[in-house]
N, C-alpha and C positions, 0 to 999 in steps of 0.2 A: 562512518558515513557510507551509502550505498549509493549505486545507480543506477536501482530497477529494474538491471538485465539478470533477470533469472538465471541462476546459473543450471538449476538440474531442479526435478520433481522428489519429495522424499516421502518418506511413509509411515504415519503416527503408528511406533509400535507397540507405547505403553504410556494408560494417564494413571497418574497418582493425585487424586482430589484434595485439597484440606480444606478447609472450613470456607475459605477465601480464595485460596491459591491453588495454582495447578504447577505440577510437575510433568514435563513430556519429555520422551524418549523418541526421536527421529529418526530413522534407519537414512541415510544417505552414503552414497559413493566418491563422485568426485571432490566433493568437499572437504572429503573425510583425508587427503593427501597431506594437510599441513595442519590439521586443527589442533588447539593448544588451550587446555584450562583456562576458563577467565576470557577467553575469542570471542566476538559478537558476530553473530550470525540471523541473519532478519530469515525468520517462518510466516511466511502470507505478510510481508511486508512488516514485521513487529521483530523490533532489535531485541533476540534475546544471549543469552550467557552462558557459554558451556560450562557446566559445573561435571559432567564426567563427561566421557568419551570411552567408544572401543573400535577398532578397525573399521565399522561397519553402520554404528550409533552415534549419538551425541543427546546427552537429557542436560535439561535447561529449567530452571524455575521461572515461571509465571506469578509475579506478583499479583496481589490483591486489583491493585490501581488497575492495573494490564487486563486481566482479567474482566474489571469493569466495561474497559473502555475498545474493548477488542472481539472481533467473532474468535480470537481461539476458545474461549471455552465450548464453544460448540461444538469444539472436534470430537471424532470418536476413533477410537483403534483403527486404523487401515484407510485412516482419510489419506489422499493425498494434499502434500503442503509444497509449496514455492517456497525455495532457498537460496539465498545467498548472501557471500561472504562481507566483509568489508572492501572498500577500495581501498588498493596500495599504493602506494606513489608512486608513479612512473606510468600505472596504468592506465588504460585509452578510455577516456570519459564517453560512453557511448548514449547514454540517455539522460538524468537527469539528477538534480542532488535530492539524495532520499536520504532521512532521516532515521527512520524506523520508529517512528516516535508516532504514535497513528491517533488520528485529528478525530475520527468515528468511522461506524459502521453505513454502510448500505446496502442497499437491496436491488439484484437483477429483474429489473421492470420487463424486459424482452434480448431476445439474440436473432436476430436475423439475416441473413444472408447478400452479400451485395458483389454481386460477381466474386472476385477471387478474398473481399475480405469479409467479415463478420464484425456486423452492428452491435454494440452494445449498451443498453440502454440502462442506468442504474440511477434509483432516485436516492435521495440523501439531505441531509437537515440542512438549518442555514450557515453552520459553523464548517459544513462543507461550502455551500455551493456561495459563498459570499467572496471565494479566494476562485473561482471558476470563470474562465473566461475564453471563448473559441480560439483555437490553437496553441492553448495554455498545458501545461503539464500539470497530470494528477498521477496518483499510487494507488491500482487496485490491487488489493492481495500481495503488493510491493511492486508490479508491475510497471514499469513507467509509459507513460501513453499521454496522447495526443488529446485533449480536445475537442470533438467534432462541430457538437451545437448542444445547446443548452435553453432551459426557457424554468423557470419557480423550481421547482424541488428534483430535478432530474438532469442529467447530462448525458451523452455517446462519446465514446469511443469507437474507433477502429481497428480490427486487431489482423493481421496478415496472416497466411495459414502458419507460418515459422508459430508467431507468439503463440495462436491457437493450440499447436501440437504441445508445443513446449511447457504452458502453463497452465495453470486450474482454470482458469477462464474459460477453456477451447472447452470442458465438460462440464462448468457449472452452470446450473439450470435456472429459470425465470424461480423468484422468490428465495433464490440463497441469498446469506449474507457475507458482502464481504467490506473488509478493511481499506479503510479510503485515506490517505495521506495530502495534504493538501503542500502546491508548492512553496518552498519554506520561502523564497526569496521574498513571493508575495506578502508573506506572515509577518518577516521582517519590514519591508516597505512600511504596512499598514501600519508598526506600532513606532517602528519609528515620523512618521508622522501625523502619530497622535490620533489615526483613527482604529485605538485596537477594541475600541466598545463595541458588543453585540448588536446587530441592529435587534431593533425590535419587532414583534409579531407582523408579519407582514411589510417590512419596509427591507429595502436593499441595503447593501454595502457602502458609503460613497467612495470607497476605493474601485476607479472605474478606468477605461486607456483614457479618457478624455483630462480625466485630473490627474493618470502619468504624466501625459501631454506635457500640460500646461506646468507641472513641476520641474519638470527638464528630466525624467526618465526614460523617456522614449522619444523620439523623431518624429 
């Protein structure tokens, strides 16, 4: 389990293709202090699995599934990727429960500027935005974030100059894509009461605050 707080920026230093799969090599620093064969380490938000390490690297397999359902295949040599560790116990829970398990893809609509933060505008399917609700937590690129507003196939966030500098987000441009994780609690709600069926082409979610409400979920 993660939670979103980036720990450090790292640097795809080598892809190995196969047929299906991908194999990456990540150059990182602070992370690289306690890492351990078999560790799970979330890249742009997707849990993956150290299978080597060296003082300086970490290569990880990319399954077929993963690879589907994820922008890493997009990467090229010398992209920069968001990393981090698992949470330990005892650690300060600072953002939110991430999964690394990634719901789909989207795409930066616009980045704008609003006094000291930056707008972020990303549209995305309905298997995203059906778990999206203002002041709700979502995972870009494993990021954890807030919220802003929302309306059909798009949502904003807010990102402070900290997250900006720190993450891919603060350089990724209108029309990338990136890794959307939706919040797991909502994911669980929804099937535990029976409403885990897709909506259909044009109809909403009826997982809404109004029928938290009235379930006794919320105040």
């Amino acid at each position: 389990m993660f939670t979103g707080l980036v720990e450090e920026l790292g640097k795809v230093r080598a892809i190995a293709r196969g047929v299906k799969s991908v194999r990456l090599t990540i150059s990182a620093s602070t992370i690289m202090s306690d890492v351990k064969i078999g560790d799970s380490i979330a890249v742009n938000g997707t849990c993956l699995t150290v299978v080597e390490f060296t003082e300086k690297e970490f290569t990880a397999d990319v399954m077929p599934e993963t690879v589907k359902s994820t922008a890493l295949a997009d990467l090229k040599i010398g992209n920069i990727v968001n990393l981090e560790r698992t949470l330990r116990l005892g650690d300060r829970f600072g953002g939110h429960i991430v999964s690394g398990h990634i719901d789909g893809v989207g795409t930066i609509l616009s980045k704008e500027a609003n006094d000291n933060a930056m707008i972020v505008k990303v549209k995305a399917g309905p298997e995203i935005m059906r778990y999206i609700m203002k002041k709700g937590s979502i995972a870009i690129d494993g990021i954890s974030l807030t919220v802003v507003e929302y309306e059909g196939d798009w949502f904003t966030v807010s990102l402070i100059p900290h997250s900006a500098s720190m993450t891919t987000l603060g350089f990724k441009k209108t029309g990338d894509i990136v890794n959307l994780e939706a919040d797991v609690i909502g994911k669980y709600v929804e099937k535990l009461l029976g409403l885990h069926t897709p909506p259909k082409q044009g109809e909403t979610s009826k997982l809404s605050m109004s029928f938290l409400q009235q379930n006794g979920f919320t105040i």
